[in-house]
N, C-alpha and C positions, 0 to 999 in steps of 0.2 A: 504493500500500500504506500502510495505518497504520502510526503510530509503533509501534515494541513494547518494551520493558521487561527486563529482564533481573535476575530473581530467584535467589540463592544460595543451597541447603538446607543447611545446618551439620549435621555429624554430631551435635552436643550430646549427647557422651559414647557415643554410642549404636558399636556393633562393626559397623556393616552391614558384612554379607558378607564376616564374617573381618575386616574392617579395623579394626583399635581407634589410631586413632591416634593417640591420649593416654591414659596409663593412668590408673590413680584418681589416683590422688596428681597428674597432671598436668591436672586437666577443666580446672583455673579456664583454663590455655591456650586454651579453645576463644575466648574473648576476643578471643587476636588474629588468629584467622581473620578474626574481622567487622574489626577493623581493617583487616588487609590487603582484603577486600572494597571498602570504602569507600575506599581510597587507589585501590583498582583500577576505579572506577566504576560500582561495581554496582550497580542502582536497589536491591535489597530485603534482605536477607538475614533467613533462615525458620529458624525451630526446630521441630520434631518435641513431638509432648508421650505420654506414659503416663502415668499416677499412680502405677499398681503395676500389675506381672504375673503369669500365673497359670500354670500349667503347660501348658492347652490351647491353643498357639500353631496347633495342629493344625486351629483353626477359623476361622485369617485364612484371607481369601476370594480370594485373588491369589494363587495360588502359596505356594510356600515362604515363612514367613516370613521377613525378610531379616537376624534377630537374635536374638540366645539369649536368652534367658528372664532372666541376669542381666545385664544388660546398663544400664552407670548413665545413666539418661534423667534428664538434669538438666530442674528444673520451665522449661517454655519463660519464663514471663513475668519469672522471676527473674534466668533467664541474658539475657533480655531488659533490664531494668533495669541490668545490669553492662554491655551494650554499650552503651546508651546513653552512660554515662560515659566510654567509650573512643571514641567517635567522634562526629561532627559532620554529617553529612552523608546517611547511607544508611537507609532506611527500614529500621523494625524489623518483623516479621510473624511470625506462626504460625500454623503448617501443618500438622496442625490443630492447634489449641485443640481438648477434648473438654469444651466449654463448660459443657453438663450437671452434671461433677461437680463446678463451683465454685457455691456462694451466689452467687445474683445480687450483692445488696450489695459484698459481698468483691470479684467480679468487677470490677463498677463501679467500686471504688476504687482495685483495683490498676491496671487499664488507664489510668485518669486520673491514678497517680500517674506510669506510667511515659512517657504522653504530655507531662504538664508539664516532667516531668526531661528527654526528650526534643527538648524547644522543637516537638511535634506531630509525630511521624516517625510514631509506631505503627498498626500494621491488625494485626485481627486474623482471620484465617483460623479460621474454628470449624467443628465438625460433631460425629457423636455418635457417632465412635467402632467398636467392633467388636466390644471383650472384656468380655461380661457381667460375670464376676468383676469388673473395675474399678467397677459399679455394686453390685455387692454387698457392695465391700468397704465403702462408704460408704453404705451404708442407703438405697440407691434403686433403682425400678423398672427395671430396664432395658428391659421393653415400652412403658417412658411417657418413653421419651428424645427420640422426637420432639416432645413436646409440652415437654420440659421443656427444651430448647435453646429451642422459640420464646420461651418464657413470659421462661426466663432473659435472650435478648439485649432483646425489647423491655423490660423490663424498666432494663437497664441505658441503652439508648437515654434513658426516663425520666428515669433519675438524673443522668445525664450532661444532662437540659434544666434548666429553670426548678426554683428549690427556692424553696417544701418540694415535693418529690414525691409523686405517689402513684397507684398501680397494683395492680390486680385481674385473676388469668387463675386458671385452675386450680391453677397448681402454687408461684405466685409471686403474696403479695398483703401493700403496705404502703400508710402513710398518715401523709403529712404530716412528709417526713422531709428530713432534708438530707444530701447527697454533696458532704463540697468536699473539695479546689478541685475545679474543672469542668476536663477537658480542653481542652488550648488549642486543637483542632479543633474549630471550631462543629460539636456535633450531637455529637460524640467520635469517636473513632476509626473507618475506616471497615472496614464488618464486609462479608467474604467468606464466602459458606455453600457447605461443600464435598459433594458428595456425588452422586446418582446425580440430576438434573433431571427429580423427582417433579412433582407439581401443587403438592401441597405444598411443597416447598422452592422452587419458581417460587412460590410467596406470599411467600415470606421474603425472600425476594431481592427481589422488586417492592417489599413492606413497608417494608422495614428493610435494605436491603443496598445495598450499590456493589458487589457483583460476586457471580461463580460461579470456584469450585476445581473442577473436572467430580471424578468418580470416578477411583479409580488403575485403570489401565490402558483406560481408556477411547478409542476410537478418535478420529482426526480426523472422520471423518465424523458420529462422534455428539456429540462437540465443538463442530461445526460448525452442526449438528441441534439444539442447546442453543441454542447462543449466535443464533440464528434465532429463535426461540421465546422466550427473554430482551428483544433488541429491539423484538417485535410485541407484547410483555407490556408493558415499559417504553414506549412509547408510549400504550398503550391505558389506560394510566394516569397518562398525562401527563408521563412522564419521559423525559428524553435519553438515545435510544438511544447514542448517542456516549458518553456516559458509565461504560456498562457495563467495567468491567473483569474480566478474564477470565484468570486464571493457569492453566497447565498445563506439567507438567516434559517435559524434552525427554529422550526417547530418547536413552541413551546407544550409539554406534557406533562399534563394534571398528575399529582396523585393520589393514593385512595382519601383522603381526606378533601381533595379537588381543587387544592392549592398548586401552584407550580410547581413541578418536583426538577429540579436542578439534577441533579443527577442524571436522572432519566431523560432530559432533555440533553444531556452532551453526549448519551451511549446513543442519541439521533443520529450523532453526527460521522459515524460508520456505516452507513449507507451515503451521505454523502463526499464522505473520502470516496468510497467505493465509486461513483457517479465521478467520477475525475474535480469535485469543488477543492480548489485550495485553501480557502479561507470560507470560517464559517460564522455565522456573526449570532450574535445574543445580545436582546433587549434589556435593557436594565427594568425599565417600566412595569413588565409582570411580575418581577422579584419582588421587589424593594418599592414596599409602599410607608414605607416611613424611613427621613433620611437619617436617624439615629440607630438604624440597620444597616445602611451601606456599607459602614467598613467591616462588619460580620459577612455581607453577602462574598464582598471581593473575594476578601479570604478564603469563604469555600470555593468561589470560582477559580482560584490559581488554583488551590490543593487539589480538586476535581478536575480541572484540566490538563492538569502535569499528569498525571495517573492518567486520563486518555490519552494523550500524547505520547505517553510513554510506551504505552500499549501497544498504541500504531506503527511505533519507529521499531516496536522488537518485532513486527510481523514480517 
């Protein structure tokens, strides 16, 4: 079996499923979640991003939505920036980025600022999102979002090379310009495209990517059925199938008491080793509904995941 990875989703302000557990006045707290993370050996910890909401929650594609309408979705790359200065160790990420509604430029420089501060930790997980309104509030297309993801990360791929830069696509076009500093990750940060493994998004990925985020609730089989079809791509164009990284969150499972049983939710994540996922992510939000728990939770999440980990590397 491959190695596999184990990624953290931070609530970052957000109430999933009833649980708010930091109120306003406490968000800056979500800070030492990602501490305790990194003390606790987690490869990743992920932030959630919205810009703004709108009232039609009624049109997320997954079930109920998991959140009320006001609920304070700190900007993922900001609350990213402030973990970096708190820890040492643990990779920063988000899950998604809704790439689209930032300026390429801006994009580019914020990710390089927060890779240099970082000493190289940051990926950033992108995709385009779900809630029209978010594109309207900012004066864009929401039918030309897939184009405007591609244009925007190669784009910043650019900025992040050789300066002076300069690039031409439909939606995104400069010339002869400069982005410093450069992220300290030759090439910059590495980009994960989430979404349902189109033809299209298998270009993005083969293009300009180190990995796939599958769609939420997507099965292992069709997981499996990606990450198949990723490999045969990344070879046939001359890249290392081995390199592909592949995140997906793990089903969270009840136990007889009907509470989340931790445990039982990382012996999950042996089927998804098995399905070629490298990295596999866990919400903090169904655990830990009081933050005077969290540094108990960590803790069992390191000692429980070394003991899977360890399992996996003796196979």
């Amino acid at each position: 079996m491959r190695r596999v990875d184990l990624a953290v989703s931070l609530p970052a302000g957000s109430m999933s499923s009833g649980n708010q557990l930091y109120p306003p006045d406490q968000l800056h707290r979500i800070v030492e979640l990602a501490r305790m993370a990194d003390d606790a050996g987690v490869t990743t910890v992920l932030t959630p991003d919205h810009v703004v909401m709108s009232s039609r929650i009624d049109r997320y594609g997954w079930g109920p939505f998991p959140d009320t309408i006001d609920s304070p979705w700190l900007e993922p790359l900001t609350l990213l920036a402030a973990i970096a200065g708190a820890t040492s160790r643990v990779r920063l990420g988000t899950s998604i980025l809704i790439a689209p509604l930032r300026p390429a430029t801006l994009l580019a420089k914020t990710a390089a600022t927060i890779d240099v501060l970082s000493r190289g930790r940051l990926e950033l997980g992108v995709g385009v999102g779900w809630q029209e309104e978010e594109y309207q509030a900012e004066g864009l297309d929401f039918a030309a979002r897939g184009q405007i993801l591609t244009d925007t990360m190669a784009a910043c791929r650019a900025l992040w090379g050789p300066s002076p830069s300069s690039f031409s696509s439909p939606t995104v076009t400069f010339a002869n310009i400069w982005c410093e500093p450069k992220p300290v990750q030759a090439g910059g940060p590495p980009i994960l495209f989430a979404g349902t493994l189109t033809r299209r998004n298998a270009d993005r990925i083969v293009a300009m990517g180190a990995g796939w985020i599958p769609i939420m609730r997507a099965d292992l089989e069709q997981i499996a059925g990606g990450i198949r079809v990723l490999r045969q791509r990344f070879a046939e164009a001359g890249r290392d199938p081995d390199s592909i990284k592949v995140r997906a969150p793990l089903p969270v499972v009840s136990g007889d008491t009907g509470k989340p049983d931790l445990a039982a939710t990382i012996d999950g994540a042996t089927a998804f080793v098995e399905a070629g996922v490298s990295e596999v992510t866990v919400r903090v939000a169904p655990f830990v509904a009081d933050a005077a728990d969290a540094g108990r939770w960590f803790t069992e999440l390191g000692r429980t995941w070394s003991a899977f980990a360890g399992d996996v590397a003796a196979r």
